[in-house]
Each structure stands twice: as structure tokens, then as C-alpha cells.
C-alpha positions in Angstrom: 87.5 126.6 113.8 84.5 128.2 112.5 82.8 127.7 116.1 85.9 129.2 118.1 85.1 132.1 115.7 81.8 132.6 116.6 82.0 132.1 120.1 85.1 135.1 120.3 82.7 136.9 118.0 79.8 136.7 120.7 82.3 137.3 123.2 83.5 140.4 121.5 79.6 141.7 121.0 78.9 140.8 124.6 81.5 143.1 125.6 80.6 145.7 123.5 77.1 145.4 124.3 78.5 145.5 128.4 81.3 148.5 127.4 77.6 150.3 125.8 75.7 149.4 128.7 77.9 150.8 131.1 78.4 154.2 129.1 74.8 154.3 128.8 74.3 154.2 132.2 77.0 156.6 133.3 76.1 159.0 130.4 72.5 158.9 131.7 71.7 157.8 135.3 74.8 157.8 137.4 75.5 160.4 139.7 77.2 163.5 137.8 77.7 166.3 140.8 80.5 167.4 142.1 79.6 169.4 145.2 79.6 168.7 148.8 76.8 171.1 149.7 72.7 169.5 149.8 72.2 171.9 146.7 73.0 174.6 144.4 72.2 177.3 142.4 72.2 177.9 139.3 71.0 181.6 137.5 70.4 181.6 133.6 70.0 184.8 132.5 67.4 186.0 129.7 70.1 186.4 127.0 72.0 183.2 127.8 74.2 181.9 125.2 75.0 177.7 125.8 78.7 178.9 127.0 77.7 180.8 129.8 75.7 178.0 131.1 78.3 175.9 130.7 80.5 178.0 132.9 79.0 178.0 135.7 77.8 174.2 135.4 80.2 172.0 134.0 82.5 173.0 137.5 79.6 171.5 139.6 79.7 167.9 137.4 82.2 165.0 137.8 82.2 164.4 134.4 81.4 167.4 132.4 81.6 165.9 128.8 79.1 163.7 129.3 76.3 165.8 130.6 77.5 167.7 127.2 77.0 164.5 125.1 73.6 163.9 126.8 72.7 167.7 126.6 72.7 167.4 122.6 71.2 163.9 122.3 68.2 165.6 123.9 68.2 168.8 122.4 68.6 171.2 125.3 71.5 172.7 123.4 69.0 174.8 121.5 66.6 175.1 124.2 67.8 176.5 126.7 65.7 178.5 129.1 66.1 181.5 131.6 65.7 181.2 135.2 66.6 180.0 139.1 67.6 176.1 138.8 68.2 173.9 142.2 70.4 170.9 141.6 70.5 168.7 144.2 73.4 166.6 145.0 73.4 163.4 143.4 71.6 163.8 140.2 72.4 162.5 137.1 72.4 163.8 133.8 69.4 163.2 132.9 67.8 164.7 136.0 70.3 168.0 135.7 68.6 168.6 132.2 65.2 168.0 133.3 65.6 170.3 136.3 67.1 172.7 133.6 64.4 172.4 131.2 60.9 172.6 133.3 61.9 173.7 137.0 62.6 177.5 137.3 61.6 177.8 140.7 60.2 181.1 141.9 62.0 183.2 144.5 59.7 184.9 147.4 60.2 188.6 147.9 59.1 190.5 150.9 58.9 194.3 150.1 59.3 195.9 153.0 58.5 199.5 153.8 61.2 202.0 152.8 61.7 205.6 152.3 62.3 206.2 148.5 60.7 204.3 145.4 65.0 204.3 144.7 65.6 201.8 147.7 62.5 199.7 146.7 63.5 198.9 143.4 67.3 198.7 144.3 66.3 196.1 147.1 63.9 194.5 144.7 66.6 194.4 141.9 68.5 192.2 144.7 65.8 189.2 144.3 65.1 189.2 140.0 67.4 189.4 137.2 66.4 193.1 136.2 68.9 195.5 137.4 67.7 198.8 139.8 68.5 201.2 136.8 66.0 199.3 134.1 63.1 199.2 137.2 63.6 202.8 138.0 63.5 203.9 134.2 60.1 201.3 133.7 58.7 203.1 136.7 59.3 206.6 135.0 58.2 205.9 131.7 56.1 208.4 131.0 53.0 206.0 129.1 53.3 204.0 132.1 52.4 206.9 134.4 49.7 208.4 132.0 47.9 204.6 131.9 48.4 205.0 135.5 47.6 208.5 136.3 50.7 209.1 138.5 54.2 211.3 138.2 57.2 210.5 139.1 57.3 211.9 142.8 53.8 209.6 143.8 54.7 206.3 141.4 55.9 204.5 144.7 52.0 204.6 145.7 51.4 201.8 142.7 53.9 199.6 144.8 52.3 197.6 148.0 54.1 196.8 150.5 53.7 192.8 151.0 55.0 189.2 150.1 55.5 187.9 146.6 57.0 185.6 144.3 58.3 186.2 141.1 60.1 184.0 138.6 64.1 185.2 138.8 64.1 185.9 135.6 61.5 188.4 135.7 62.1 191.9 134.2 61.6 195.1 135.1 58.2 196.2 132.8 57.2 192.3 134.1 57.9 193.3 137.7 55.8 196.9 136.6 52.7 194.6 135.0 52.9 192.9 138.4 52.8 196.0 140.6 50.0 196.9 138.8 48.5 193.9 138.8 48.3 193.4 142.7 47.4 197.2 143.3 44.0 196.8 141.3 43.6 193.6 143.6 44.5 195.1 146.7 42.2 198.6 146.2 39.0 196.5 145.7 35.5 198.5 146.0 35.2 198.2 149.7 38.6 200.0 149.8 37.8 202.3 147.0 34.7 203.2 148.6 36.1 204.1 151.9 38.8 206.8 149.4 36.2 208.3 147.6 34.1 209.2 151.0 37.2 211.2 152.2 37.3 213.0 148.4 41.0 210.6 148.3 42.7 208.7 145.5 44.2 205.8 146.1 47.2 208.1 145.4 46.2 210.6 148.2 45.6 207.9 150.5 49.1 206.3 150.4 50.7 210.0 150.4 48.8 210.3 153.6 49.2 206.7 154.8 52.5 207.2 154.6 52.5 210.5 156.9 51.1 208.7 159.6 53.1 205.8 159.2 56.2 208.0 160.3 53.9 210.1 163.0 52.9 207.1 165.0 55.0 204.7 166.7 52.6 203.4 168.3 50.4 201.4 166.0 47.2 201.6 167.9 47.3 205.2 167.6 47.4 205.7 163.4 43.9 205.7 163.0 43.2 208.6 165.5 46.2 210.7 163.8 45.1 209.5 160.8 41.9 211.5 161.7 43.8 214.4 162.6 44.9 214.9 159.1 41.3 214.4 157.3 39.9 217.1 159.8 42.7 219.0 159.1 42.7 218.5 155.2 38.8 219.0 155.8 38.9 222.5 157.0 41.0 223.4 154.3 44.2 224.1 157.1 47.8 223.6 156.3 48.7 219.8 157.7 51.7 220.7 159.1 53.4 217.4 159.3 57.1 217.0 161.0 58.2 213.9 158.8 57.2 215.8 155.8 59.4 218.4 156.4 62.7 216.2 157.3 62.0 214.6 153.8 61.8 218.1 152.4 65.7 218.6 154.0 66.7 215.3 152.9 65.5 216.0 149.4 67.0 219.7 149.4 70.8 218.4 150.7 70.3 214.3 148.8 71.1 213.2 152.7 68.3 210.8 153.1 70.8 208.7 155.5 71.0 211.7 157.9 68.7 211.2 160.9 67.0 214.1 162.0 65.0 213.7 165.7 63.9 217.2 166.1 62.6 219.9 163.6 63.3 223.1 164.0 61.5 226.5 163.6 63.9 227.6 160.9 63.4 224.2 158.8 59.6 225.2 158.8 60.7 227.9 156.2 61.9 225.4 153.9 60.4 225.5 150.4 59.8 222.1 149.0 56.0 220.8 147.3 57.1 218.4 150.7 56.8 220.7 153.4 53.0 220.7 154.7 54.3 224.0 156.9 54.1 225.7 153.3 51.5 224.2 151.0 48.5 223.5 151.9 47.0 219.9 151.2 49.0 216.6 150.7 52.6 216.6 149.7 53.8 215.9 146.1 53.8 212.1 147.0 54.5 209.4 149.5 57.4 210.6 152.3 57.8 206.5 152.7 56.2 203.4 151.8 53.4 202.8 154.6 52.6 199.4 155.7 49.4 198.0 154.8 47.9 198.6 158.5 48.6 202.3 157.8 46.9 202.5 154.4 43.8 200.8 156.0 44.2 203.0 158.9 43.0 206.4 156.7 40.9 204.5 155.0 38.9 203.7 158.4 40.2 207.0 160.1 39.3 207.3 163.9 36.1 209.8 164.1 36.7 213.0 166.4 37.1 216.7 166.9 40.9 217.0 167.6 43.0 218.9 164.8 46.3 219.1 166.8 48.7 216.6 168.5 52.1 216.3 170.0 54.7 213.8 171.4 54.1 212.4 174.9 57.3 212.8 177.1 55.4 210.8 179.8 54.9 208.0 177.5 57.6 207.9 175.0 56.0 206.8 171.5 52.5 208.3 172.5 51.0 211.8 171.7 49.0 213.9 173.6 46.1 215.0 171.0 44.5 218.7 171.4 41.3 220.5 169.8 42.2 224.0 170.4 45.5 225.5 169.3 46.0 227.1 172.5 45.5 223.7 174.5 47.9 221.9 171.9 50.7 225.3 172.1 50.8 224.3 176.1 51.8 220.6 175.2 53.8 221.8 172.5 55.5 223.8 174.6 56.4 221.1 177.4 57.8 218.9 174.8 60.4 221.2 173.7 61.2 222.0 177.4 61.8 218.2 177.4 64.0 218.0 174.6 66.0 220.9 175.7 66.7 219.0 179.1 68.0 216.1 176.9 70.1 218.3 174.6 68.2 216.9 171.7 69.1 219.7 169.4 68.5 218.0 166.5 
């Protein structure tokens, strides 16, 4: 009697033992998504409370309660950490946590050239958890542009146009601190240098980088415009810039979707710290965000006499360049004959 009792008692612990086993195992190492895709995503934001992980996870698991029961046996209940998590399909539990815990995988942002530090930030804001309102109000703080030495109208110069990665969860004074960051590194002394010859900040020289970016199609022709504008801003003469002045109208009327292919005489009148028909010197700041090339092209400015150019109907995307005003008045004047047989009125 006493040995039948034994053996169903071994029985019974094997079991057990087997029963634990298996709920080990499926608690732990067994596959726990639930999603047909390769991979997803999943976005923790900075102020994340356990439930709104939850809500967006426990849909993606086969068996929710268990990833919760192997959550608190390893602590990530109170641990939980911001950020850009890939699951792969497949994983278990203990890999989900892991993943959760030490892998917040950056995200790579190109910043491509745009017209307003506004549409930067708004298309950055796309990429990191910081919204565009928060980046737009770090960018116009005002001990930010007193460390910085900028205002609010040239603040887009600390921003260079290039690839990057950044941590999702990255916020908007973070994102700032970067910008900042990567502008000291980019205007090393080689570059600083070449500013300080041509009596430029690095300010001035993205302001007019980003003139010439809009005058010149043509890439191989920025540096010679780009040497234009120095002789120009040399003589102490007005710079008299097209683009600047359709920014100045898109500014007055808050149209900067409007697109404008011809100025007119009476849009030279317009007064705005933009238009380079009415000040003299560079504009209040940047009319766009200039490509790198563009920056480097003032910095290493073609070397010549000419002061005046104008578009090239024979060569669409080219301009005719001129050192006298009355040579540059006869191209001038061929151009708008040109446009006036196209009907380009504006």
C-alpha cells in the first residue's frame, strides 16, 4: 500500500514538475507574436505610463497575460523606457522585454533644404517624438539665441542641411543641443577662415548661401554668382536679389505656397528687411535653407569683375553675367522680351 502511494505521489510530482515545465517554457521561450508582418513597431513615449504600453502591445502577443506575468518577474514593470522598439515576428517573451529594455533603435533623418525654419522643424517633428510647436518655441528661446548670437528671422542658419540619426525619443531642446552640436563641427577653422576673409559670419554666409541657392539652377554656376554678390556687397551697392524679393511678398501676404516666376517692377517697391531692391546689405536672414554645396560655394566664391547677371533664354537654367550696367540693361532687356512672348506675366 505504502509503495502504490509513493509511486502515484511521484507520478503526481512528475506531472507537476512536466505541467511547470511546460508553463515555463511558454511563459518564457515560446513564440508570443501575433502578427503576420516580418516586424513592427512599437513607440514609447517619454511620459509613458505601463498602460499605454500595454495598449498598443498586448494586441501584437498571442498570449498577452503571460508576457504580463513575465514582465513583473523581471522587473520591467517599473522600468520602462522611452523610445523606437522593433519586434520581430517570432519572439518570445523574454526576447520582447529584452528588445524593450536595451534596443531603442535610432531613426535616420535627412533634412532636406526648405524654405522656412517652420517647414524644417514641422518635417523634422515627423521623425522624433517632439512635436513642431515645442521645436519652434526651443528655437526662439531667447537664451538660446543670445548663447548663439542669432534672432529669430536667421535661427534657421544654426540648422545644416544633411543626414542624421536621432533616438525617437529625442526632444526638441535635445534636437537644439544637436543642431548646435553639428554646426560647430561643420564650420571648422578652414571654413571659418574662408568667412572671416569676406568680413562674413557664419550667419551672413548662409543668408547669402541661401540667395544663390535660389539664383542658380545650374549648380556649376553658384560659385560665379556667388561672386556677384561679394563684389556687389564689396562696393557697398544694393544686391538686388529676385528671390529675396518673392520671399518679401510671400512674407507680406503669409502665401509662401504661391509660386511666383517673374518679379515685377512694382514688387521692387516692396518694403520688407527682405527686399535687397531696398536695403542695402544681406537680408534679415536665410530666404531658404541652402544645400551644403551652396554654403561652400560663397565660402570659395568664383574670382572676377562682373557685378550684374541675368537669365539665359538661349539656355534655360543659365545666366548671362555683365560688368557694366549698361551691357547687363541690354540682356535684361531681351529676357523680358522673352517672357512677354511666353505670356509669363507672373
Amino acid at each position: 500500500m505504502l509503495k502504490r502511494v509513493v509511486s502515484f505521489a511521484a507520478v503526481l510530482g512528475l506531472f507537476f514538475l512536466m505541467a511547470l515545465s511546460y508553463l515555463s517554457y511558454r511563459v518564457i521561450l515560446a513564440d508570443n507574436t501575433n502578427f503576420d508582418q516580418a516586424e513592427r513597431i512599437i513607440y514609447i513615449e517619454s511620459d509613458a505610463q505601463i498602460s499605454d504600453l500595454l495598449d498598443q502591445l498586448l494586441p501584437l502577443l498571442k498570449n498577452p497575460s503571460d508576457f504580463v506575468t513575465l514582465a513583473k518577474r523581471k522587473g520591467y514593470y517599473e522600468k520602462i523606457k522611452p523610445g523606437r522598439f522593433v519586434l520581430l515576428s517570432g519572439m518570445n517573451n523574454n526576447d520582447i522585454i529584452n528588445v524593450l529594455r536595451s534596443e531603442n533603435l535610432p531613426v535616420q533623418v535627412i533634412i532636406p533644404a526648405q524654405e522656412r525654419i517652420e517647414e524644417v522643424l514641422g518635417y523634422v517633428s515627423r521623425f522624433v517624438e517632439a512635436d513642431s510647436v515645442s521645436l519652434l518655441k526651443a528655437f526662439a528661446e531667447r537664451d538660446f539665441l543670445f548663447q548663439t548670437k542669432l534672432n529669430p528671422k536667421n535661427a534657421l542658419s544654426l540648422i545644416i542641411p544633411n543626414t542624421y540619426e536621432f533616438y525617437w525619443n529625442t526632444s526638441a531642446s535635445q534636437f537644439r543641443s544637436r543642431m548646435i552640436k553639428e554646426h560647430a563641427n561643420f564650420w571648422n577653422e578652414e571654413r571659418l577662415q574662408l568667412a572671416h576673409d569676406k568680413k562674413l559670419s557664419p550667419a551672413e554666409v548662409y543668408t547669402l548661401a541661401s540667395i544663390v541657392f535660389k539664383e542658380s539652377v545650374k549648380r556649376e554656376e553658384s560659385r560665379r554668382i556667388a561672386g556677384v554678390y561679394l563684389n556687389r556687397l564689396k562696393l557697398k551697392m544694393k544686391l538686388q536679389a529676385d528671390p529675396t524679393v518673392i520671399y518679401a511678398l510671400k512674407e507680406r501676404y503669409n502665401s509662401f505656397d504661391t509660386i511666383i516666376r517673374r518679379v515685377l517692377y512694382k514688387d521692387l517697391r516692396i518694403e520688407s528687411p527682405y527686399n535687397t531692391y531696398q536695403i542695402y546689405g544681406l537680408p534679415a536672414g536665410p530666404i531658404h535653407m541652402p544645400e551644403i554645396d551652396y554654403i561652400d560655394a560663397v565660402l570659395n566664391a568664383e574670382k572676377h569683375d562682373y557685378l550684374y547677371f541675368v537669365a539665359d533664354s538661349t539656355k534655360i537654367g543659365y545666366h548671362l553675367f555683365s560688368k557694366s550696367l549698361s551691357e547687363h540693361n541690354e540682356k535684361a532687356k531681351a529676357y523680358a522680351s522673352w517672357l512677354n512672348s511666353r505670356q509669363i506675366r507672373r
